[in-house]
N, C-alpha and C positions, 0 to 999 in steps of 0.2 A: 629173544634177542640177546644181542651177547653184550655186554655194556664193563666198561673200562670202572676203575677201583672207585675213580673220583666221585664220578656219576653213581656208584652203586652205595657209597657212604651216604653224598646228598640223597638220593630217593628213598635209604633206608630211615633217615634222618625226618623228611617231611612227614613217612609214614608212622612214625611214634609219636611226631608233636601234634598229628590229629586222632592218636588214640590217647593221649592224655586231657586230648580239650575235651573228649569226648566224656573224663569221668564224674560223674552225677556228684554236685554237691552236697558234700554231709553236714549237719548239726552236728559240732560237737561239745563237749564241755573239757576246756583246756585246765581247769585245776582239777583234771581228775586221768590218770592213766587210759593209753589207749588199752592194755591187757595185760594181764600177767600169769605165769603159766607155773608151780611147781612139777620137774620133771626129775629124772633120773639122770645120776651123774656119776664121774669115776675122780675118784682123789686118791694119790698116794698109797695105791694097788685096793682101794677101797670102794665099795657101791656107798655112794651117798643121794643123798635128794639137792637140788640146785632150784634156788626161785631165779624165771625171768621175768625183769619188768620189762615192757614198752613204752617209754614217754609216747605220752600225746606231744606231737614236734611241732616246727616250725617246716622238715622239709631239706630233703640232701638238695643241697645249693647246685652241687653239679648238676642234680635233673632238673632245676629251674631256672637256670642260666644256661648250661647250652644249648645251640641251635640247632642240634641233635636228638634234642631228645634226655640225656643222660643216657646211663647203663640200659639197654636194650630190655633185661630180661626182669628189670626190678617191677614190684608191683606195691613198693611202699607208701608211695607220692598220695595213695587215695586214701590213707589213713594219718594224714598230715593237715596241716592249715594252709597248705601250698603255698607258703611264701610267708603269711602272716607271722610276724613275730610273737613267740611267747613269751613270757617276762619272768624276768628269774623267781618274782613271786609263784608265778604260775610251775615253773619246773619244782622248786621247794615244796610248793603242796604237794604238787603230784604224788612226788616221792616219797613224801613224810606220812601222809597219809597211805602210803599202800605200804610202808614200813612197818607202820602201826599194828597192822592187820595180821604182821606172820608170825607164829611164834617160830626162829630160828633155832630152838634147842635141837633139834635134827637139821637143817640146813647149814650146812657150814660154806656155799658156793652163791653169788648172785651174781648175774649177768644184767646191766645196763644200758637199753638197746633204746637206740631215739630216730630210727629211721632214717638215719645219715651218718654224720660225722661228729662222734661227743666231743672232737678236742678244736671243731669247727667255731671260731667265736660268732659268725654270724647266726648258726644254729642254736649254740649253748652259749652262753656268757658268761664267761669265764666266774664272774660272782653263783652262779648257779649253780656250775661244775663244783667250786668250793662247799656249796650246803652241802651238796652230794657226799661230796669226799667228809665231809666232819658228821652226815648222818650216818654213813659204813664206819666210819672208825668209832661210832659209839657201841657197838654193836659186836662184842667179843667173839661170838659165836663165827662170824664172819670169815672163814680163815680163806678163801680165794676170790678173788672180782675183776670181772672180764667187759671192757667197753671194747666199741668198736666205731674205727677212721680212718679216712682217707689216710694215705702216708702221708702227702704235704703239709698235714694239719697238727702232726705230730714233730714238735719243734722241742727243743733245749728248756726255757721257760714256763712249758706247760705239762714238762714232765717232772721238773725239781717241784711246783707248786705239787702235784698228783703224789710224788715218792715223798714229799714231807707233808702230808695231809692223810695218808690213808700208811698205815703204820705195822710193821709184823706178822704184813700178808702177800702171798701169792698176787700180784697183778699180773695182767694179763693185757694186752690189746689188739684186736681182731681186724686182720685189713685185708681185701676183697683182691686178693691176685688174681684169681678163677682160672687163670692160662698162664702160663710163660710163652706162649705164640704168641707173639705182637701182632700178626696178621691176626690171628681170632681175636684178640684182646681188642682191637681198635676196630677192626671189620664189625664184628658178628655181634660185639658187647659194647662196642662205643666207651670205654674205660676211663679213656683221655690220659689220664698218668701214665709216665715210662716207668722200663723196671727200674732205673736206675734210682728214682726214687722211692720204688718199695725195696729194694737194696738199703739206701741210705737211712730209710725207715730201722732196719733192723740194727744198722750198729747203733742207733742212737737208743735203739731199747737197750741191747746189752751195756750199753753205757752206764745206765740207771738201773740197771737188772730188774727189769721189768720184761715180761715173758711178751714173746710174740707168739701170733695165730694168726696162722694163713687159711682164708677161704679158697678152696679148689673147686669149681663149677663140673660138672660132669654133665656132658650133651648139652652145651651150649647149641643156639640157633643155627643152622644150615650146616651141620655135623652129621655124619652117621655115626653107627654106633660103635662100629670099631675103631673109627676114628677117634671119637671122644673119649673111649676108654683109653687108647695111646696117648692122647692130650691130658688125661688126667694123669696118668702114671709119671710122664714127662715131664708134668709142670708139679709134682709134688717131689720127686727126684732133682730138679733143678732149686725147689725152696731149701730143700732140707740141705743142699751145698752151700747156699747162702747164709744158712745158718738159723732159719727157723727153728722155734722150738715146739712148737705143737699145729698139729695139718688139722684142718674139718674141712673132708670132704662133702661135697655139694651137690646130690643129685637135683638137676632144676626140677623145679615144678612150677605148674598152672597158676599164676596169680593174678588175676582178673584185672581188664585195660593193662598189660600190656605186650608187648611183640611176639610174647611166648603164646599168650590168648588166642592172640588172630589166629598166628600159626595152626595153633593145635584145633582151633573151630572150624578152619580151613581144611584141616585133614591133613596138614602138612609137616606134623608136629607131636611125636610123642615122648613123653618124661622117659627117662634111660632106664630101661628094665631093671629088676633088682639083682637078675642075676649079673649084671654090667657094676653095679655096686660091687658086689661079690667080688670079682674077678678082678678090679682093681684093688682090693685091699688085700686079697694073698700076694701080688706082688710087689705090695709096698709098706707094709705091717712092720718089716727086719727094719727098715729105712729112721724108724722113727715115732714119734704119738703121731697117730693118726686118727680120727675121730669122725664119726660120721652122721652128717647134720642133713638139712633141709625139709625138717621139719618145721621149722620156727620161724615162722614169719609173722609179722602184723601188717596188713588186715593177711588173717591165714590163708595161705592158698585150696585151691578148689580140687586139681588133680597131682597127684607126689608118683612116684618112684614106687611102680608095682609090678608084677607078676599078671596068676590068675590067680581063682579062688581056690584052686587046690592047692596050691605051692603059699599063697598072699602072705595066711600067719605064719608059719616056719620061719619064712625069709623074713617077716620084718620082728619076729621075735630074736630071732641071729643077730637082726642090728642091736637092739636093743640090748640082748646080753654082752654083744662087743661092748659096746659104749659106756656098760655099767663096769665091765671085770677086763680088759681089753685082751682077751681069752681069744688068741685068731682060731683056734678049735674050732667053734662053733659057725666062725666063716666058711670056714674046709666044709664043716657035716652040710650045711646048707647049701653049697654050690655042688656040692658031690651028689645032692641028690636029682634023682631020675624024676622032671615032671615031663609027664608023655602030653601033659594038656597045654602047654607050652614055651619047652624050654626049646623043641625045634624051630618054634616060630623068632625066638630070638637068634637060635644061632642062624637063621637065614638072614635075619636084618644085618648081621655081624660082615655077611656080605654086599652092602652097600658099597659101589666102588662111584657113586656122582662125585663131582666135585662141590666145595664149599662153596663156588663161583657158578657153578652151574645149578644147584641150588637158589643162591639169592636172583639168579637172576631170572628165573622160573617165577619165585616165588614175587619177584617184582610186576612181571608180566601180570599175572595171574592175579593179583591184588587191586588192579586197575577193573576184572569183572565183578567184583563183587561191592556189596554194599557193607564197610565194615564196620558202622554204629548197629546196625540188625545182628549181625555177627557174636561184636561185643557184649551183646542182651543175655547172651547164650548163659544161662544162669545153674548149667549143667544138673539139672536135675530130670531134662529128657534122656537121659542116657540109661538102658534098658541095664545097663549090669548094676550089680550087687553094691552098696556103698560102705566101705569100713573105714573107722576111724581112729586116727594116729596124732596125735598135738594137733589137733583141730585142722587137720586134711583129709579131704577124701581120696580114699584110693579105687581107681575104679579097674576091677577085674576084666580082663576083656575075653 
């Protein structure tokens, strides 16, 4: 059936708010972190190590408030209190206690990630954001730190408290573009913000000289592949006019309950090859920092952005070395090479010519035969290929 924009927002809308009821209640303990991960990082043409923490949250308001659903393809709500308020006692522990734990004499980068919006007060209270900010600034070793938020959330007020509390460093703040398409952005990802407020976001960083980072999605839902590779090239080309200063690229991945899940347990749905990674960073590398993420999520995702087993390590050693020395060499040698086990089967995909509308509404149809709490269970551990592990993803070879 062929169904009109309205009707295809609404139906996409009811079907995310019954795969979020759907997600099983967890125990957890709120004075204590949901994760924290020491990874590999790039500073100032240097490899360095970077901790990330995950607050245990209260919960991105947007996915709890609208009647949509939130962002389409998030899967962080299940590592949340979904709604429950945490108390700035509770964010202080958290913190101070996993601060405790690290010796920083080699880390000089931390990233503070709470599942939604840090500069949201209904999420973080602004009393809490301050522990934060007076626990990094005690902290010498500290020389970069990177939150992430809505643009709305990001106002005049809580950027002078942020720029006179955390002192003689690198900040940063990461906000979820994923598209410059407004039809993808609002269609495929439910975003709700216009650009015009991740626009307004950015001067008000350079105002406080405080860096921006833009999230770029790559193979967003009901895309193909070479579409989404133009979608990302387009929408990291349009930030970097606006005046972003550092890109992380997004290949989606699998994160269990929600849109992305169905899809992909449906059959209808796979993470963008790594040679599609590849192919957009040689021609957007000259453009600007670009960096390349979707590894890092809390609760971590299930399936990432992969190959086969012949090409798998190559290609995500490539990222790896990008991201540590941002050396596009190593992009070149790994897209240059010849896998005969599957680099035809991608460039066949690259010929997908369905629409983005003929897709949802397929995939609408088609959602009404099946049973999708059975679906949901899928605990991807029947999947007969190989499993490798990368920031706690699996990547499955096919």
């Amino acid at each position: 059936m062929v169904y009109k924009d309205e009707e295809r927002k609404r139906k996409l809308g009811k079907i995310l708010q019954k795969i979020h009821h759907l997600i099983p209640p967890v125990d957890m303990d709120t004075y204590a972190v949901g994760d924290y991960e020491i990874r590999k990082g790039f500073l100032d043409g240097n490899e360095i190590k970077r901790l990330i923490v995950y607050l245990r949250s209260t919960g991105c308001q947007w996915m709890l408030d609208d009647e949509n659903g939130g962002c389409a393809m998030c899967g962080h709500l299940a590592g949340t209190t979904r709604g429950r308020k945490i108390t700035a006692e509770e964010y202080e522990k958290q913190f101070q206690t996993i601060i405790a734990q690290i010796d920083f004499s080699d880390i000089p980068m931390i990233c503070v990630y709470n599942a939604g919006s840090f500069f949201n007060d209904n999420e973080i209270s602004p009393e809490a954001r301050k522990s934060i900010y007076d626990m990094i600034n005690s902290i010498p070793q500290i020389k970069h730190v990177i939150f992430e938020s809505r643009p709305e959330y990001i106002t005049e007020d809580k950027l002078q408290v942020l720029t006179k509390s955390i002192l003689g460093r690198r900040i940063e703040i990461g906000m979820g573009l994923e598209s410059s398409d407004e039809y993808i952005r609002q269609m495929c990802l439910n975003k709700g913000f216009k650009l015009i407020e991740f626009q307004n976001a950015i001067k008000l960083l350079k105002k406080y000289d405080v860096k921006s980072l833009s999230y770029v999605l790559l193979k967003p839902p009901f895309l193909g592949e070479s579409v989404a590779i133009d979608d990302s090239v387009n929408t990291i080309t349009w930030a970097f006019e606006q005046g972003i200063d550092v890109i992380s690229l997004e290949p989606i991945s699998v994160q269990k309950n929600t849109l992305i899940h169905l899809l992909y347990s449906m059959g209808d749905y796979r993470p963008p090859w790594i040679w599609s990674v590849l192919k957009v960073m040689v021609q957007v590398h000259d453009m600007g920092l670009v960096r390349i993420g979707g590894f890092e999520f809390f609760p971590p995702p299930e399936v990432c952005t992969h190959n086969c087993s012949v090409c798998n390590e190559v290609c995500i050693n490539a990222i790896e070395d990008y991201n540590a020395t941002n050396d596009i060499k190593v992009i070149h040698d790994a897209l240059d090479m010849d896998c005969i086990n599957c680099k035809h089967k991608w460039l066949n995909e690259l010929k997908d010519t369905v629409s983005i509308q003929e897709k949802i509404d397929s995939f609408i149809d088609k959602v009404d035969t099946v049973d999708i709490e059975l679906l949901l269970r899928n605990d991807f551990r029947n999947y007969p290929n190989k499993l490798l592990r990368m920031g706690g993803c699996g990547i499955y070879n096919l």
